[in-house]
C-alpha positions as CSV (number, residue, x, y, z in Angstrom):
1,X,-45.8,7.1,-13.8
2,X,-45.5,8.0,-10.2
3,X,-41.8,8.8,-8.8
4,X,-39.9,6.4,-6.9
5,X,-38.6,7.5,-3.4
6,X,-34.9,6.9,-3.1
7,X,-32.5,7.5,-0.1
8,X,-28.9,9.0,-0.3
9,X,-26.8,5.6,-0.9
10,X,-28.2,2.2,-2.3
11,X,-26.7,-0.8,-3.9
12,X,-27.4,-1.6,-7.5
13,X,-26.9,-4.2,-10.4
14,X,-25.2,-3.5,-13.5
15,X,-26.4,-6.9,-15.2
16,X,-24.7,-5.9,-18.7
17,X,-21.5,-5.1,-17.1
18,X,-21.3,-8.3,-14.5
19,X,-21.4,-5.9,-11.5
20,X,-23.7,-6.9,-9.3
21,X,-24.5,-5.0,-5.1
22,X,-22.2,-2.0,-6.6
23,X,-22.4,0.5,-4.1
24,X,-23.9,3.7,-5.2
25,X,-24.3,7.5,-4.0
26,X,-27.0,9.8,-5.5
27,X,-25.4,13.1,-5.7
28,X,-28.3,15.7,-6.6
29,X,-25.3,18.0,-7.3
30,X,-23.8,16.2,-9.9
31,X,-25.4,16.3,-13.3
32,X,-24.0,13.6,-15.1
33,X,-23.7,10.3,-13.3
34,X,-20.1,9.0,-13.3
35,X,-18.8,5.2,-12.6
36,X,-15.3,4.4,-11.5
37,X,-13.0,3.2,-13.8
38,X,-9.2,1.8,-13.0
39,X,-7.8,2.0,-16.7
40,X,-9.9,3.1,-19.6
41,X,-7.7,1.9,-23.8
42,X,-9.2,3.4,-27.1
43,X,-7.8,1.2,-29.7
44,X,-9.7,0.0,-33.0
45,X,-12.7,2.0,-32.3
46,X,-13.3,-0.1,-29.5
47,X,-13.3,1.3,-25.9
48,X,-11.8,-1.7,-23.3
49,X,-12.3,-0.7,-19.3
50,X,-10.5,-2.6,-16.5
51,X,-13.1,-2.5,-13.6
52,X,-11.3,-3.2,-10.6
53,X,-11.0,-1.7,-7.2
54,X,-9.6,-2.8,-3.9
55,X,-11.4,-0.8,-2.3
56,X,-14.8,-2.0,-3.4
57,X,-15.0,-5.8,-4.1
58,X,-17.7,-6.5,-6.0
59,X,-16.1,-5.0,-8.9
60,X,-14.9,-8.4,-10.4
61,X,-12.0,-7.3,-12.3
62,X,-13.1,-8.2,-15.8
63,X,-12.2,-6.1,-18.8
64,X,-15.4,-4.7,-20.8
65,X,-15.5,-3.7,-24.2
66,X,-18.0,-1.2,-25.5
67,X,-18.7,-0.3,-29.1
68,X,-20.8,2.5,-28.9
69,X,-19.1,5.3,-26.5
70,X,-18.4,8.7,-26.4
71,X,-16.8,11.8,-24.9
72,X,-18.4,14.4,-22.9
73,X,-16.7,17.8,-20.8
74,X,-17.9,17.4,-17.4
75,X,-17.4,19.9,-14.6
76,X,-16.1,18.6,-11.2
77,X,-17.3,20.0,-8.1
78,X,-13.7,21.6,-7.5
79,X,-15.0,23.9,-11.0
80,X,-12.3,21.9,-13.5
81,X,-13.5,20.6,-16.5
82,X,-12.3,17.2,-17.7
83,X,-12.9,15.2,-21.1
84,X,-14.3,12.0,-20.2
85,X,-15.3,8.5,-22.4
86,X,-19.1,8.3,-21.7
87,X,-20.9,4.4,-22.1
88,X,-24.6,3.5,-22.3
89,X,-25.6,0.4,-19.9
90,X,-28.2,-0.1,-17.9
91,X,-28.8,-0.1,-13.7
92,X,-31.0,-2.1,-11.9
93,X,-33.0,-0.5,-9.1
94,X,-35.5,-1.7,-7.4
95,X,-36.3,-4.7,-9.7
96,X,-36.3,-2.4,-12.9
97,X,-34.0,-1.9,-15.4
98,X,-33.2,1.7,-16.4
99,X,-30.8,3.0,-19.4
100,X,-28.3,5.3,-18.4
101,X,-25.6,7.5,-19.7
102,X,-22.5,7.1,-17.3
103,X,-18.8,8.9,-17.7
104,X,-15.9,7.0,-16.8
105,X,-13.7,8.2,-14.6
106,X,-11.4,6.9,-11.5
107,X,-12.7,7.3,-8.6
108,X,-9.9,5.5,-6.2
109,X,-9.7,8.0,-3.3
110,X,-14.0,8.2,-3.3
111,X,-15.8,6.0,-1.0
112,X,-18.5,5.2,-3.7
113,X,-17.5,3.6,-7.4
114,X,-20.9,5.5,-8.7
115,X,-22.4,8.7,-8.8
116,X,-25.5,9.0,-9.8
117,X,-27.1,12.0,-11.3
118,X,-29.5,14.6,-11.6
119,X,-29.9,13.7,-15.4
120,X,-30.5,10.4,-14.7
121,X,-32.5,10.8,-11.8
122,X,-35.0,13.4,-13.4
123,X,-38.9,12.5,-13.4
124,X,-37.8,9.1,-12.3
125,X,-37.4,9.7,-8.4
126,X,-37.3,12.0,-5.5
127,X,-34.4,11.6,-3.1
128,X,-35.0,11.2,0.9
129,X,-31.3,11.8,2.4
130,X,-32.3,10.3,5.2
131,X,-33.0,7.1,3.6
132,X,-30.8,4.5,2.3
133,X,-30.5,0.9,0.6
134,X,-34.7,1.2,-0.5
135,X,-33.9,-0.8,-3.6
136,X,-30.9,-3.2,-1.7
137,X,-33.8,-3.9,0.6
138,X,-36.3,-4.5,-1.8
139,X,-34.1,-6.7,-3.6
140,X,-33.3,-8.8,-0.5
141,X,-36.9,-8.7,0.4
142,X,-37.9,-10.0,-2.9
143,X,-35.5,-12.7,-2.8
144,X,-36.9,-14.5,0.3
């Protein structure tokens, strides 16, 4: 399957989660992709996540509950390495739905409530950074 050209920032749907236009930043530097989180509870083997941000509207401010999660150590950029709860969902871009692996983590003081990764990214695109919004556009387009 040929690879999918994709630009430095794009908006995509997380149609499991109820988050739909979430703005997103590819981040070839970042292994792991990571999605902002306000408050993350563990209780009764159950994983519940508050996504809200005023910052970025189209987070709805629902609680999700996820069965199947996991940790993961994950290395910031500043070298530190953090344990983080890690979900599997799946991410819309343009007009195909992808599984991916994302860490939660909060992200309030970061202009974009998603990172997404090399690990995701791998044999699935090749990223233009002086592109942007392909799939958004696509998406729009599509709609008309």
């Amino acid at each position: 399957m040929p690879k999918k050209t994709i630009g430095r920032i794009d908006k995509a749907d997380f149609s499991t989660l109820d988050l739909f236009d979430i703005d997103i930043k590819i981040d070839t530097g970042a292994y792991t992709s990571s999605m902002h989180c306000h408050k993350v509870v563990e209780e009764d083997n159950l994983l519940k996540c508050l996504f809200f941000d005023k910052e970025h509207p189209n987070y709805n401010k629902k609680i999700i509950v996820f069965k199947n999660y996991s940790t993961a150590k994950v290395k910031s950029s500043n070298g530190m390495v953090q344990n983080r709860y890690m979900v599997k969902t799946s991410i819309i871009l343009f007009d195909k739905k992808y599984n991916i692996n994302l860490t939660l983590s909060t992200r309030d003081e970061m202009k974009y409530p998603i990172l997404i990764g090399r690990k995701f990214l791998s044999k699935k695109f090749i990223v233009d950074i002086s592109l942007k919004n392909l799939s958004y556009q696509q998406k729009l387009y599509n709609q008309e």
